[in-house]
LUMPA-968252 format. One line per field, with one value per residue: chain; residue in three letters; x, y, z of N, C-alpha, C, CB in turn. Coordinates in nm, 3 decimals. Atoms other than C-alpha are relative to their C-alpha. Glycine has a CB too. Layout:
N
c c(A; ...)
r c(ALA; ...)
n_px c(X; ...)
n_py c(Y; ...)
n_pz c(Z; ...)
ca_px c(X; ...)
ca_py c(Y; ...)
ca_pz c(Z; ...)
c_px c(X; ...)
c_py c(Y; ...)
c_pz c(Z; ...)
cb_px c(X; ...)
cb_py c(Y; ...)
cb_pz c(Z; ...)
// end
This chain:
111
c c(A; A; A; A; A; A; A; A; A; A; A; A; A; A; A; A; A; A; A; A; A; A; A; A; A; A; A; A; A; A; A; A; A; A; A; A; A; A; A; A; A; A; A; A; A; A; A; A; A; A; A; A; A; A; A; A; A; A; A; A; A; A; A; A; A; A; A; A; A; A; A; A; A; A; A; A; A; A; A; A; A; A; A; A; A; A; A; A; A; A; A; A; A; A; A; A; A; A; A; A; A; A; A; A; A; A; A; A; A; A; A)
r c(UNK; UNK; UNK; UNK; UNK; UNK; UNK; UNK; UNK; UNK; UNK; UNK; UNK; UNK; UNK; UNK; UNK; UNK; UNK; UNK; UNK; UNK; UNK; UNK; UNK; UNK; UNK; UNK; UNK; UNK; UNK; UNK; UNK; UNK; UNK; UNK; UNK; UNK; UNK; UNK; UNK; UNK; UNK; UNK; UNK; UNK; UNK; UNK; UNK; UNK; UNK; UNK; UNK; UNK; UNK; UNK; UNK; UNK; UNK; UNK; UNK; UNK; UNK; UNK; UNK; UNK; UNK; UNK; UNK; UNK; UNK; UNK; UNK; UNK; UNK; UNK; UNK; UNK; UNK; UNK; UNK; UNK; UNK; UNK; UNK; UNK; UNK; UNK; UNK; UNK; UNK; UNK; UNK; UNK; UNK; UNK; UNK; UNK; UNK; UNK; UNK; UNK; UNK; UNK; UNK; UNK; UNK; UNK; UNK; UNK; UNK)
n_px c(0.021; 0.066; 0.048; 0.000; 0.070; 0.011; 0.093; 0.031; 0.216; 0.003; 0.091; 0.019; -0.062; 0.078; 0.057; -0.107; -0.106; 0.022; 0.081; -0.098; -0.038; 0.071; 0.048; -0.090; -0.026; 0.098; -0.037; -0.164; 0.017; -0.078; 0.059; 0.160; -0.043; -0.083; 0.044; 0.104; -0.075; -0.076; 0.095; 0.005; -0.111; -0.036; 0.104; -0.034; -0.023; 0.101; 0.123; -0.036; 0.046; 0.140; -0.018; -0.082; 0.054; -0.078; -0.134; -0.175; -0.108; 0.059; -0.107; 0.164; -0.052; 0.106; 0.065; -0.149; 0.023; 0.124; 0.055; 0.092; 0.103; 0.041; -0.017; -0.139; 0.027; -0.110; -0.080; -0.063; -0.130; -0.096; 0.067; 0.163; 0.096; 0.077; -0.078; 0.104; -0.060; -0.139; -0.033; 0.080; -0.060; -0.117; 0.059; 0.035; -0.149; -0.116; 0.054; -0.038; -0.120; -0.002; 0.078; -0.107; -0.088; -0.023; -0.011; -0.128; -0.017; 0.039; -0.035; -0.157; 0.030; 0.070; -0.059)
n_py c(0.016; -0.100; 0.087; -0.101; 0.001; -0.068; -0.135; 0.021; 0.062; 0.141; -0.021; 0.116; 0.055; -0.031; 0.143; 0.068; -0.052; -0.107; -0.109; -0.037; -0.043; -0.130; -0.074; -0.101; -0.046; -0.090; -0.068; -0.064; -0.060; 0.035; 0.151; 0.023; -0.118; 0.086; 0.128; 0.005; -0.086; 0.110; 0.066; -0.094; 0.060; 0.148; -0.036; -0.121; 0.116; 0.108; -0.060; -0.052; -0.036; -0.069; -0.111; -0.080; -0.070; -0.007; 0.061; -0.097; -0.053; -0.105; -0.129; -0.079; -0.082; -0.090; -0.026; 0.021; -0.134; -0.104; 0.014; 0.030; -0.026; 0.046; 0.072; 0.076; -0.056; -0.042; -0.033; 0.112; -0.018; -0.061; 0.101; 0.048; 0.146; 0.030; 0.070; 0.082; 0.134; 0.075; 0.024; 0.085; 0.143; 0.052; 0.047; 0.156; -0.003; 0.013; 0.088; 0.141; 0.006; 0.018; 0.128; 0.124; 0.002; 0.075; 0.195; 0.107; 0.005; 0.142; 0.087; 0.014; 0.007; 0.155; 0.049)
n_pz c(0.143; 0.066; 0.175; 0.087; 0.138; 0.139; 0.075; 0.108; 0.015; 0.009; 0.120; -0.058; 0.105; 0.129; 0.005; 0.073; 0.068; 0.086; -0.052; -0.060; 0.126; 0.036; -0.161; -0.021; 0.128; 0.002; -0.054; 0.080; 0.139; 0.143; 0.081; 0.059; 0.121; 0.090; 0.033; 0.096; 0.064; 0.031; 0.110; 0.104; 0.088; 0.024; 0.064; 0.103; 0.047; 0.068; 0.084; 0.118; 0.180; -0.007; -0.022; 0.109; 0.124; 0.065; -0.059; -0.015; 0.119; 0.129; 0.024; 0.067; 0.060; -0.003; -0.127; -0.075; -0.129; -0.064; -0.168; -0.044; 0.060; -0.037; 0.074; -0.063; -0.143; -0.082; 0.099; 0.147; -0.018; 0.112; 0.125; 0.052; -0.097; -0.128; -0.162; -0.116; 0.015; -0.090; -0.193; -0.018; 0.059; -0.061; -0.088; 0.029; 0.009; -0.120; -0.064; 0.077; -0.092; -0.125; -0.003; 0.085; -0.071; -0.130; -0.006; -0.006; -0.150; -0.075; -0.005; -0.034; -0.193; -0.020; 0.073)
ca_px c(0.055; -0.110; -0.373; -0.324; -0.593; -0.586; -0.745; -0.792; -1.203; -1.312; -1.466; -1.705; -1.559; -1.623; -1.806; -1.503; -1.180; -1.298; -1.588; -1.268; -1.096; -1.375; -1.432; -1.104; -1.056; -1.392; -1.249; -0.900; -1.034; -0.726; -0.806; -1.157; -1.024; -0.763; -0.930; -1.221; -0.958; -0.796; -1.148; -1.230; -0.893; -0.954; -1.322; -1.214; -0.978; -1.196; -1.438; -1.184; -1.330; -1.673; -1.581; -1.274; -1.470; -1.144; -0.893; -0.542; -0.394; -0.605; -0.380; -0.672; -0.455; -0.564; -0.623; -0.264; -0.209; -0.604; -0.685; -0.963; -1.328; -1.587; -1.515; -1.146; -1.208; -0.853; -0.710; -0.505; -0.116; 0.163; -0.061; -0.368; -0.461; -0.704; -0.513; -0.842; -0.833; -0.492; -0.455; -0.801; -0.604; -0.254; -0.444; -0.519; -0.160; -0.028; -0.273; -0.199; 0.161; 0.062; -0.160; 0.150; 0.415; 0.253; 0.170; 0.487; 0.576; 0.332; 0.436; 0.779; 0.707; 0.504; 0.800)
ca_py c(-6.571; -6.286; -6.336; -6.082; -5.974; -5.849; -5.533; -5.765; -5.854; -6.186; -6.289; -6.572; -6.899; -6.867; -7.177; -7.193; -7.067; -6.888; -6.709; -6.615; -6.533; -6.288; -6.136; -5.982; -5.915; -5.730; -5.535; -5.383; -5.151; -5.149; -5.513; -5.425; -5.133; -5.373; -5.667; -5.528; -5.294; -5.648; -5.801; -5.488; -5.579; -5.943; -5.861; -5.607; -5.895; -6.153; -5.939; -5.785; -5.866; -5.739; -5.470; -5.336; -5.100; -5.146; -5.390; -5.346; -5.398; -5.178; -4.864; -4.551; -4.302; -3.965; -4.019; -4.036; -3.882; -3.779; -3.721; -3.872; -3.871; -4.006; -4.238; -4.339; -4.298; -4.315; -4.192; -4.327; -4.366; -4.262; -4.535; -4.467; -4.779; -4.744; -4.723; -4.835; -5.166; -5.203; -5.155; -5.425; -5.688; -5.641; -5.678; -6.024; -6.083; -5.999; -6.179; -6.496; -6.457; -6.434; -6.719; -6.951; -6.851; -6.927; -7.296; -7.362; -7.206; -7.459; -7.723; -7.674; -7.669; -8.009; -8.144)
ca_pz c(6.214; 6.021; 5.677; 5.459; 5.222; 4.892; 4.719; 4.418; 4.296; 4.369; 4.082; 4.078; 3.873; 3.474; 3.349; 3.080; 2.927; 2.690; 2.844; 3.081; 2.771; 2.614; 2.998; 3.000; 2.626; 2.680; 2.965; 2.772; 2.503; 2.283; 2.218; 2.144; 1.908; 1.757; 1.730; 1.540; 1.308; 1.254; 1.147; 0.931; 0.749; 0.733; 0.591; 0.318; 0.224; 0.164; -0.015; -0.271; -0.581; -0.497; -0.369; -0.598; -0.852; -1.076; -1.171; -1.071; -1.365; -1.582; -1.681; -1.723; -1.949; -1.884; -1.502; -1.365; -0.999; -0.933; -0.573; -0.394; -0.584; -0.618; -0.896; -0.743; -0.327; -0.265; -0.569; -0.892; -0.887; -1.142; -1.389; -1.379; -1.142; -0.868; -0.532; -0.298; -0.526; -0.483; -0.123; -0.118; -0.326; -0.169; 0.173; 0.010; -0.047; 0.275; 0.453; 0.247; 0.363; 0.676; 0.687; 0.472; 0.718; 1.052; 0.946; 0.836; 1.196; 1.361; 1.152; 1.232; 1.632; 1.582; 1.457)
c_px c(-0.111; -0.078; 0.035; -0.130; 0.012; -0.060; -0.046; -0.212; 0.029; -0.161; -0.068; 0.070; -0.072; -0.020; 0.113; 0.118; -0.004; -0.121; 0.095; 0.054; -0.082; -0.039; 0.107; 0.010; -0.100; 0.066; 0.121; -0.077; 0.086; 0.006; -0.099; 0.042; 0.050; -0.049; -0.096; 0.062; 0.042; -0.167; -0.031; 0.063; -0.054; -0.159; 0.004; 0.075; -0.074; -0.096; 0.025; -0.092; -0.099; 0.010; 0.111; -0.120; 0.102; 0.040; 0.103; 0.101; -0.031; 0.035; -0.179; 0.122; -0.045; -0.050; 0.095; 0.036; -0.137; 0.020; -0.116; -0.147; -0.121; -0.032; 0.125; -0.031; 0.108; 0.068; 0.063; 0.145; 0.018; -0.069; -0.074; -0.055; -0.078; 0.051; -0.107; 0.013; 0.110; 0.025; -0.113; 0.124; 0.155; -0.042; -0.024; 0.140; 0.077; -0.083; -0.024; 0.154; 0.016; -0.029; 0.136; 0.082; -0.072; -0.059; 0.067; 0.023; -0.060; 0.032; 0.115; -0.007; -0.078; 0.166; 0.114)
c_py c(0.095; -0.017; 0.156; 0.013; 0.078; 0.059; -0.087; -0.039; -0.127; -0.008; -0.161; -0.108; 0.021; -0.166; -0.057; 0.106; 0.106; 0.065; 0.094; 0.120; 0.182; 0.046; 0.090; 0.054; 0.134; 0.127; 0.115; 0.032; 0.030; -0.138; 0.001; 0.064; -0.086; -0.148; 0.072; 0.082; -0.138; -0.077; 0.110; -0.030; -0.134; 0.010; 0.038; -0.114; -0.064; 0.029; 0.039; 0.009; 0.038; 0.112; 0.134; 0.030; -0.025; -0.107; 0.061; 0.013; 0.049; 0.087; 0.122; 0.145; 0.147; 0.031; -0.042; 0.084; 0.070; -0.051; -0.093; 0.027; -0.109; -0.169; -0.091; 0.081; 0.003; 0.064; -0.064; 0.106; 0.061; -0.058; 0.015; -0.087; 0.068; -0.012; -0.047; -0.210; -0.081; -0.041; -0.150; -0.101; -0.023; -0.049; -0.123; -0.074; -0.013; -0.073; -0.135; -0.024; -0.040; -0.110; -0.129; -0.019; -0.045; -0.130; -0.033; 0.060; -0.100; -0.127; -0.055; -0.048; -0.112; -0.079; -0.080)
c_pz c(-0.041; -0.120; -0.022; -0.110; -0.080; -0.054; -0.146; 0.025; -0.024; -0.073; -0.002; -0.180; -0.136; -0.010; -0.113; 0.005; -0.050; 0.012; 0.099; -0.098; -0.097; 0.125; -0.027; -0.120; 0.035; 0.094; -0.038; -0.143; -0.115; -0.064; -0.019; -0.127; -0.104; -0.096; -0.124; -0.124; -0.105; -0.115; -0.142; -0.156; -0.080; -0.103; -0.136; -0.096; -0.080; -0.111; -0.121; -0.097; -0.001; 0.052; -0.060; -0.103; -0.170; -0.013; -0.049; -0.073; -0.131; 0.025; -0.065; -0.043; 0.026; 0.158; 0.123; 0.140; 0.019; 0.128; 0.006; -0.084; 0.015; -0.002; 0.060; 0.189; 0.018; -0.110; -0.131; 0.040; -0.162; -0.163; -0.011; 0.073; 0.102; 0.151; 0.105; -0.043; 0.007; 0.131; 0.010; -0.007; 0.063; 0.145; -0.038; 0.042; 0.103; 0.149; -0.018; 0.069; 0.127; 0.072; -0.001; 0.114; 0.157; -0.003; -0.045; 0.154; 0.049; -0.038; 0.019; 0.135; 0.028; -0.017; 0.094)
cb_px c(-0.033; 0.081; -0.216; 0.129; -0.109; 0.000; 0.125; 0.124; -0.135; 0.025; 0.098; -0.207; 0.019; 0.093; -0.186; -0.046; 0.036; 0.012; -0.132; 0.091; -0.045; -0.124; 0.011; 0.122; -0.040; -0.142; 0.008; 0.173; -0.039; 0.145; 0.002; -0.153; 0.130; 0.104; -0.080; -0.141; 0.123; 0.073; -0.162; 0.066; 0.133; 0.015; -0.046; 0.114; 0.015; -0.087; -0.060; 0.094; -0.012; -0.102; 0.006; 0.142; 0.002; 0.064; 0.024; 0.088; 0.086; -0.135; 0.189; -0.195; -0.010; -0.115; -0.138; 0.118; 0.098; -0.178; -0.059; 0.019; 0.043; -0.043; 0.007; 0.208; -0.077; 0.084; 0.074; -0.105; 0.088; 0.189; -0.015; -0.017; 0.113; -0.053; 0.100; -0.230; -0.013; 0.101; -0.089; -0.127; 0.009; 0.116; -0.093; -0.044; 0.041; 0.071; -0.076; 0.004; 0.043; -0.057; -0.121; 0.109; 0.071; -0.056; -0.083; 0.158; -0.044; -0.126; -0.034; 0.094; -0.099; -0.155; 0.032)
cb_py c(-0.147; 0.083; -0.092; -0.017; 0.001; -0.038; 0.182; -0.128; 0.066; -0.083; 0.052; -0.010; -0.136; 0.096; -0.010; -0.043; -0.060; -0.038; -0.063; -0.120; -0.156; -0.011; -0.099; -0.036; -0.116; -0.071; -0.069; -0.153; 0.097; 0.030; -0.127; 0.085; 0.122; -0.041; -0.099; 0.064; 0.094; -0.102; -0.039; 0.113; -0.039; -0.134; 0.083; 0.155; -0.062; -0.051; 0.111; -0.060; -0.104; -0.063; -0.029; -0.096; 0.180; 0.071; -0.143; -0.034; -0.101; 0.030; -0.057; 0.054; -0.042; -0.063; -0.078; 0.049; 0.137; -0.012; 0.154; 0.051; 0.023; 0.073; 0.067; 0.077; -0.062; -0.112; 0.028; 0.018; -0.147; -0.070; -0.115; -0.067; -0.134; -0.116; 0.136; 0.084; -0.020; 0.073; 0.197; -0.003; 0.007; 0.111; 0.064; -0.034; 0.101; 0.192; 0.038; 0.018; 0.100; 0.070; -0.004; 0.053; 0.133; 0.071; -0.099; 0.021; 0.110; -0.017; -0.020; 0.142; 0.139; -0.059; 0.097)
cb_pz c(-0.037; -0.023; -0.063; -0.067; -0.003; -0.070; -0.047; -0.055; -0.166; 0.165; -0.162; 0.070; 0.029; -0.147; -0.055; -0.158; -0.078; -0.122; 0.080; 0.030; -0.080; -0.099; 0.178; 0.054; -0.139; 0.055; 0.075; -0.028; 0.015; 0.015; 0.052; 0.088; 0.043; 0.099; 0.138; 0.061; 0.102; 0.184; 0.088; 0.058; 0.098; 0.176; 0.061; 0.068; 0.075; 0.099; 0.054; -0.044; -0.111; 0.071; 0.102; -0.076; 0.055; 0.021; -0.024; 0.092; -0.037; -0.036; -0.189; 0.181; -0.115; -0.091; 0.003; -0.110; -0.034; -0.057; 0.071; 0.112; -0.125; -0.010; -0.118; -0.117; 0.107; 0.081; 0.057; -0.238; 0.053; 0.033; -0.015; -0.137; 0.104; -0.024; 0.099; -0.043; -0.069; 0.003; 0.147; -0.095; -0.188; 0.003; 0.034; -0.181; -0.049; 0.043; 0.015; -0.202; 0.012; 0.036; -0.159; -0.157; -0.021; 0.118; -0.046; -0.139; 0.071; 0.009; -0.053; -0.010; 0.078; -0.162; -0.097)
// end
């Protein structure tokens, strides 16, 4: 009878789950990248209305299709609106969705 050992690292036990949990997360840099891309998002969100310079459904006549400045950072559409406040406030929007739909998912899967 033969042991075999393993090239893996023996790691000593974690005192939980989720110090486990953030150990490896920490280790895999596209989940550091992602994750914090994801809070960024979720941030920007929340913050909308203090941070939109505009609102999105004020039409600015006169300032249809500008580029980037300093006044509009991402630009103004075919209307005149503000596309940075847009993008903010639909980020609201589709992170409300997101939110709605996976607790009806969980409350479906309780069920």
């Amino acid at each position: 009878m033969s042991i075999e050992i393993s090239n893996r690292e023996v790691l000593p036990p974690a005192s939980s789950l989720t110090q486990e949990a953030i150990r490896r997360l920490r280790r895999n840099p596209v989940a550091v990248i992602s994750g914090s891309l994801i809070l960024l998002i979720v941030i920007l969100a929340l913050f909308a209305p203090l941070l939109a310079r505009y609102n999105i459904d004020t039409r600015d006549p006169g300032h249809e299709l500008m580029g980037p400045s300093a006044s509009h950072w991402l630009g103004t559409d075919e209307n005149g609106q503000d596309i940075f406040s847009r993008l903010l406030y639909g980020a609201r929007a589709s992170l409300m969705v997101g939110v709605v739909v996976e607790v009806i998912a969980v409350l479906i899967e309780c069920l």
